[in-house]
C-alpha positions as CSV (number, residue, x, y, z in Angstrom):
1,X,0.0,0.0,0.0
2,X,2.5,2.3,1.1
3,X,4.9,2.3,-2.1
4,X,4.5,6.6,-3.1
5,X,6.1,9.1,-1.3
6,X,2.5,10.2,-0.8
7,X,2.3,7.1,1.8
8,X,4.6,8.9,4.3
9,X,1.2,10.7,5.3
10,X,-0.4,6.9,6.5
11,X,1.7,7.4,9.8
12,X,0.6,10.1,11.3
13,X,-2.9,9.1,11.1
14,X,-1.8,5.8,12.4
15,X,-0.3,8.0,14.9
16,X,-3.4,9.7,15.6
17,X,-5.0,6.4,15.7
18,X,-2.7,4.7,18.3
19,X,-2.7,7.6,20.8
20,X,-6.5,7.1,20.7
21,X,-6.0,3.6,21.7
22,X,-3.7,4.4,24.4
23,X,-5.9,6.9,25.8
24,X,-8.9,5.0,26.0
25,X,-7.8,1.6,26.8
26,X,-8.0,1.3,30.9
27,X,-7.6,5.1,31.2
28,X,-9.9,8.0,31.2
29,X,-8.5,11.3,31.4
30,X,-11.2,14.2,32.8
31,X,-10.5,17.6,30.7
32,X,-11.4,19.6,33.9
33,X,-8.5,18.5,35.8
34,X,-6.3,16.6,34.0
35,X,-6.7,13.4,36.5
36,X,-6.4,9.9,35.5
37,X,-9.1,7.2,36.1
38,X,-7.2,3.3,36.1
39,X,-8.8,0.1,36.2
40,X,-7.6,-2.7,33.3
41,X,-9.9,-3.9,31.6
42,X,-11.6,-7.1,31.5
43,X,-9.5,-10.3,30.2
44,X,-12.5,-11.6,28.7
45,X,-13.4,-8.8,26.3
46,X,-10.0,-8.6,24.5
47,X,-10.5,-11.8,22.8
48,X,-14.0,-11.0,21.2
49,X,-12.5,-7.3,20.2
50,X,-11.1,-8.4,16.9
51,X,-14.5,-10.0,16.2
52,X,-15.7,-7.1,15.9
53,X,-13.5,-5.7,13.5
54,X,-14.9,-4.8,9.9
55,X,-13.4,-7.7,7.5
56,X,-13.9,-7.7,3.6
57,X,-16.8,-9.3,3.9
58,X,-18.5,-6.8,5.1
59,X,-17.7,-3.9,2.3
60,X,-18.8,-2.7,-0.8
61,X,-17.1,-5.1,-3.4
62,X,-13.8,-3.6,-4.7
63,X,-11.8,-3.5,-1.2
64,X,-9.4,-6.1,0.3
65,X,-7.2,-6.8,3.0
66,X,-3.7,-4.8,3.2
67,X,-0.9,-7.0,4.2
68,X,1.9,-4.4,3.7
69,X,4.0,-3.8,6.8
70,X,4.8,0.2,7.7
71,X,8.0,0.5,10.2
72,X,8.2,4.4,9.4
73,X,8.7,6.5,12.7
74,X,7.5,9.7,12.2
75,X,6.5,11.8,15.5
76,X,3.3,13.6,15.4
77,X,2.9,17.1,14.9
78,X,2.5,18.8,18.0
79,X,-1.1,19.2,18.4
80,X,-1.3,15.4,18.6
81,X,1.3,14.9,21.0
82,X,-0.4,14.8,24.1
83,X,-3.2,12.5,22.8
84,X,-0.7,10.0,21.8
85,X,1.0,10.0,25.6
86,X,-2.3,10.5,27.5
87,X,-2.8,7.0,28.4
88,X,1.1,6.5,28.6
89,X,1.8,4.0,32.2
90,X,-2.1,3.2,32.2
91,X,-3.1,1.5,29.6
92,X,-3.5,-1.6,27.8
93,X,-3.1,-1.7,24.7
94,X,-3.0,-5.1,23.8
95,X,-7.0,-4.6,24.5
96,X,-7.4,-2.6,21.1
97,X,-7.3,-4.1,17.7
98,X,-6.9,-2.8,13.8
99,X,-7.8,-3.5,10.5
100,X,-6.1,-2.1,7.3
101,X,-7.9,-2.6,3.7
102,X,-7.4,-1.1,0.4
103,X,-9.6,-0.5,-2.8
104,X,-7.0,0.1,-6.0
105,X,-4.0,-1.4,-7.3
106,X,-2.6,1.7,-6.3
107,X,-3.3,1.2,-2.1
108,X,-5.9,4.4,-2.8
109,X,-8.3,4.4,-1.4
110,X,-7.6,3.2,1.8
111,X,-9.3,2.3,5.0
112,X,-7.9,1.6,8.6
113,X,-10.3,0.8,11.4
114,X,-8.9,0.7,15.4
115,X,-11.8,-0.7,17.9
116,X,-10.6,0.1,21.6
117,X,-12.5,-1.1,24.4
118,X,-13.0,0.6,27.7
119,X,-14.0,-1.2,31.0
120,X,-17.1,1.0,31.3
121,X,-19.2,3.0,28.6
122,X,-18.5,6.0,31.2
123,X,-14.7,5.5,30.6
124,X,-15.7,5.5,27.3
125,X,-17.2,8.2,27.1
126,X,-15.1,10.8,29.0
127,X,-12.2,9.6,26.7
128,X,-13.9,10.2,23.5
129,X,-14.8,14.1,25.1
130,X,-11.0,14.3,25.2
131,X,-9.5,12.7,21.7
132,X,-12.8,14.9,20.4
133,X,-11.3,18.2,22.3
134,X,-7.5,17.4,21.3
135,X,-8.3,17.0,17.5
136,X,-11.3,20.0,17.6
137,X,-7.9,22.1,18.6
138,X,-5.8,20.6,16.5
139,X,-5.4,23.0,13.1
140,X,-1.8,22.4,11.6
141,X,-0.5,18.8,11.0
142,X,2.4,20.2,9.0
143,X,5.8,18.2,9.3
144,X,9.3,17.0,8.4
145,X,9.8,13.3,6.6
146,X,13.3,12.3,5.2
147,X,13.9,16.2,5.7
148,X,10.6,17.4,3.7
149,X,8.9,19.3,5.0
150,X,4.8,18.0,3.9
151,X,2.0,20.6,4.9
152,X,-1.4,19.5,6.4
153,X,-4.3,20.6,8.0
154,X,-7.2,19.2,9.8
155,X,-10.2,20.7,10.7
156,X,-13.9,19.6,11.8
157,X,-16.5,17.9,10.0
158,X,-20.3,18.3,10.2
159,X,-21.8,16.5,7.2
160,X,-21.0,13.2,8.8
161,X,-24.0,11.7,10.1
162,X,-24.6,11.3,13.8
163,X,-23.6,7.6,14.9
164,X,-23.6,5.6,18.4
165,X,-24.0,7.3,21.6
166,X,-21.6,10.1,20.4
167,X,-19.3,11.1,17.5
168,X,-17.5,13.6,15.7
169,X,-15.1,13.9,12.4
170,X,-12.8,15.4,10.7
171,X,-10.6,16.3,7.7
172,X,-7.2,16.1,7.3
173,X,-5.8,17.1,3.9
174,X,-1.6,17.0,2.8
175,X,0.3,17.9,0.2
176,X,3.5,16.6,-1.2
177,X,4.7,17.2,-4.4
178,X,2.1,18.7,-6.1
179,X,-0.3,15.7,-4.5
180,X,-3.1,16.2,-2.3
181,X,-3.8,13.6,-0.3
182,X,-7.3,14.1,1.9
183,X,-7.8,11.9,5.1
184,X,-11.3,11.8,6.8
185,X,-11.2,10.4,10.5
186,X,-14.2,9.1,12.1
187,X,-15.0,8.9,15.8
188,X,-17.6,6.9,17.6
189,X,-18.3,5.7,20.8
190,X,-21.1,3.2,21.3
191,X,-21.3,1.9,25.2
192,X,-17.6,0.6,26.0
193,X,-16.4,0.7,22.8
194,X,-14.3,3.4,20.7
195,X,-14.2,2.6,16.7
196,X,-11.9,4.9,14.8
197,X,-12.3,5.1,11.1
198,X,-9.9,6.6,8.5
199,X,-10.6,7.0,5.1
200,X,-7.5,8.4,2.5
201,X,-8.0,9.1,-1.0
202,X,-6.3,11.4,-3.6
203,X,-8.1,14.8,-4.1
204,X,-10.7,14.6,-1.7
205,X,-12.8,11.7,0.7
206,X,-16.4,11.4,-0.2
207,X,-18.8,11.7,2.6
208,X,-21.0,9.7,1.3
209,X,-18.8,6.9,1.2
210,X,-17.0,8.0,4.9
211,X,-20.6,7.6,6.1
212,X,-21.7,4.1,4.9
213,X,-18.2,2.8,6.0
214,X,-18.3,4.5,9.3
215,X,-22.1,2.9,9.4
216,X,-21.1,-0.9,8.7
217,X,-18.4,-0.5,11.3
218,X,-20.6,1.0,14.2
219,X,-23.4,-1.8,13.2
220,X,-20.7,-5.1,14.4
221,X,-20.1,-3.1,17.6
222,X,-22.6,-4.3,21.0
């Protein structure tokens, strides 16, 4: 999937995607003080997490599995940096579990789903209030790769339809090279769990099509 220089953008919104996990996963962080919440969470939920994982089965024909592997290490822009530590000595992250799927020979469009689940659907929810405040605050994604400086932004979305018991989105667009890569991020919390959607495509990300993913995925979840 990841064979353009355009695919140095993936990692920080699998960045963006693992900080989520570690913030939710055992830990919920209240916005009015900063405190920490801790419990682990239950042994017997990991195993039925990935379960609940979208497969190919259950997407619009065209889409399959990505196998690739991605070791690249880029740090995320600032903005995003205390979301990715806020569950850091707390968590468990072992508890959340991904999916990665393209739909062109190309890797584009692609699809990467991370299901996280809490011990409680309060935990839950106060943890989607704060990855929902961190990225509503978040503006400039712009950053350095291989000493290139790629320029991105992110900002709120409202044509998304209302899913679970709470959710939000957003778009993230880059540019490299005279590319334009846009990145539409889905959040949703339904009782315990948190299912984060991202959807990549040259140009721009259909809503339309953000929406019926973001839908299948929310319909596996309890």
């Amino acid at each position: 999937m990841r064979k353009t220089k355009l695919f140095v953008l993936v990692p920080v919104a699998t960045v963006l995607l693992a900080g989520c996990a570690s913030t939710v996963s055992g830990t919920a962080v209240h916005p009015t003080d900063g405190s920490h919440t801790t419990a682990a969470p239950s042994s017997s939920a990991a195993p039925n997490v990935k379960s609940l994982l979208l497969t190919v089965t259950d997407l619009p024909a065209g889409w399959s599995e990505d196998t690739s592997s991605d070791t690249d290490n880029t740090p995320p822009p600032s903005c995003l940096a205390a979301l990715t530590q806020g569950g850091s000595g707390n968590s468990n992250d072992d508890a959340s579990r991904d999916a990665s799927f393209t739909n062109g020979p190309e890797g584009l469009p692609l699809l990467e789903e991370t299901l996280i689940p809490a011990v409680s659907s309060d935990t839950a929810s106060a943890a989607f209030n704060v990855l929902k405040g961190a990225l509503n605050g978040c503006r400039n994604l712009s950053f350095i790769e291989s000493g290139q400086k790629i320029t991105g932004t992110i900002a709120p979305i409202t044509t998304i339809a209302s899913l679970g018991d709470a959710s939000a989105a957003w778009a993230m667009t880059f540019k490299i090279q005279g590319l334009t890569l846009a990145m539409d991020v889905v959040a949703v919390q339904k009782g315990s769990f948190i299912v984060m959607l991202l959807y990549g495509n040259l140009g721009s990300a259909d809503p339309t099509t953000v929406t019926d993913l973001a839908k299948r995925a929310v319909a596996k979840l309890p």
